[in-house]
N, C-alpha and C positions, 0 to 999 in steps of 0.2 A: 544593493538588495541581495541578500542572503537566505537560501531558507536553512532557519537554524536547525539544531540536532531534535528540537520537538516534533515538527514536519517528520525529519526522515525518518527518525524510530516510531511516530506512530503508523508510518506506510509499511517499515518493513516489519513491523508487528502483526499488522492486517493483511500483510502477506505471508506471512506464518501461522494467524490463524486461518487462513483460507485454505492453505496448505497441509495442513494436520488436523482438521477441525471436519473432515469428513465420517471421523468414526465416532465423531462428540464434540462437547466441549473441551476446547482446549485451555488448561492452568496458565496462568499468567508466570507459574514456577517452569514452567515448561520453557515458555517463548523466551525466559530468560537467560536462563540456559541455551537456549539454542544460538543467538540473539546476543548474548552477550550486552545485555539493558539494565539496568537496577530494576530489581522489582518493584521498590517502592515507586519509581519514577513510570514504572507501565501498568502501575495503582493510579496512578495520576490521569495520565493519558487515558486509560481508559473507561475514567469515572466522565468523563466528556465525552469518549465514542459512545460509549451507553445510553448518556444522556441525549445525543446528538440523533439517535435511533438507528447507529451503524452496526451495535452488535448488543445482541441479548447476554446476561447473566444467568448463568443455571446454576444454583448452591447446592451445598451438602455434598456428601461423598458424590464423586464421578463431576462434579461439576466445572465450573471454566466460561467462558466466553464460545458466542459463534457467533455467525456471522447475521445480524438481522434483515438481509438481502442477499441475493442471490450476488456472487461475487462478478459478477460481469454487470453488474445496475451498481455499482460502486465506484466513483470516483477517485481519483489521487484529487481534486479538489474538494472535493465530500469529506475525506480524512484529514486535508488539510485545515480545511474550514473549521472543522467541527474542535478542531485542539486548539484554536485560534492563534493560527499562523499569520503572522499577516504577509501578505506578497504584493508589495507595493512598493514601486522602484521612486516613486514622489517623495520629493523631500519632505512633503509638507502632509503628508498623509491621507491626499484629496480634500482639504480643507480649500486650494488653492490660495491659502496666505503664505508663499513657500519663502519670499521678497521683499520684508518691508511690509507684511502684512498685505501683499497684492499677487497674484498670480505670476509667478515666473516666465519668460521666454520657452523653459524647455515643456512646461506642464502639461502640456499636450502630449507628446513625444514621449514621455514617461506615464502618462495615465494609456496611451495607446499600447505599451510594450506589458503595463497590467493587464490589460482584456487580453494581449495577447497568449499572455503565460499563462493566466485563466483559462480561455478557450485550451488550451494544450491539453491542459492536466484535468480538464473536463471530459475530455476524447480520450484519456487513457482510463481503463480500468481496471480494476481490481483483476480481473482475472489473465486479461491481459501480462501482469506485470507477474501473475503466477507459472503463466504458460514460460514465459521465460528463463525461466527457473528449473523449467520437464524441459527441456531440448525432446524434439520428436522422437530423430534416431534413438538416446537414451531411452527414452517409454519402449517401443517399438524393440528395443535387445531385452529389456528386463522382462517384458510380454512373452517372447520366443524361449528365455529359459524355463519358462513355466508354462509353457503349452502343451501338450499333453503329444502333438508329432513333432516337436521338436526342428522342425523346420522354419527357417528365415523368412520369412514374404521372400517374393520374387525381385524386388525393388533396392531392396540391400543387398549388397557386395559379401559375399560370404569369407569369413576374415582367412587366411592360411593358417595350416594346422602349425602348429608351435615343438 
């Protein structure tokens, strides 16, 4: 079981627009570029997250995709689902005819490590996987050069002068 390049580029799309999608919609010409995606292929993708009701459409000048959820009620299972990934380690696809047209020895053991990976990427979310992306310290220096005294928090290691 693999999850193929559909899975990952519509996660890390949804993490791009969750990420630059605070000041608008963000263009699909955008995430491509950023992203490094065929555009035609993140037309695709996200004519199912759309539909899926993971992210609204705004047209006309200024417009782009956002998010139709607040990005912490967003799954990496929600994204995946919705692009119809499938994550099922069964040979037989949960039909249980994996053998001869009868349920296999392992089916069990491989329908268990499904619910497993499910449950996972049910518990990570959207913002989660954003936050990752802002390391703290990062926010917290870019905050201190534009703060008006110019002062570190007390908590950061003040760097030597150069």
């Amino acid at each position: 079981m693999r999850l193929t390049t559909k899975g990952r580029f519509a996660v890390t799309a949804m993490i791009d627009v969750a990420m630059y999608g605070g000041d608008g919609p963000v263009t699909l010409a955008a995430v491509s570029a950023r992203q490094k995606i065929s555009l035609s292929y993140l037309e695709q993708l996200f004519g199912k997250l759309r539909r899926s009701g993971l992210v609204e459409s705004v047209r006309g000048p200024g417009g782009g995709y956002n998010l139709a959820k607040p990005s912490d009620q967003l799954s990496v299972a929600d994204i995946i689902i919705a692009v119809d990934e499938p994550l099922d380690a069964t040979q037989c696809g949960g039909r249980e005819n994996c053998k001869d047209d009868r349920r296999c020895m392992t089916h069990d053991l491989w329908a268990s490590l499904n619910d497993h990976i499910f449950n996972f990427l049910s518990g990570v979310s959207l913002a989660q996987l954003v936050r990752q992306q802002q390391p703290a310290d990062v926010t917290v220096l870019q905050d201190h050069r534009h703060s008006p005294t110019g002062s570190l928090p007390p908590k950061l290691p003040v760097p030597a002068a150069v």
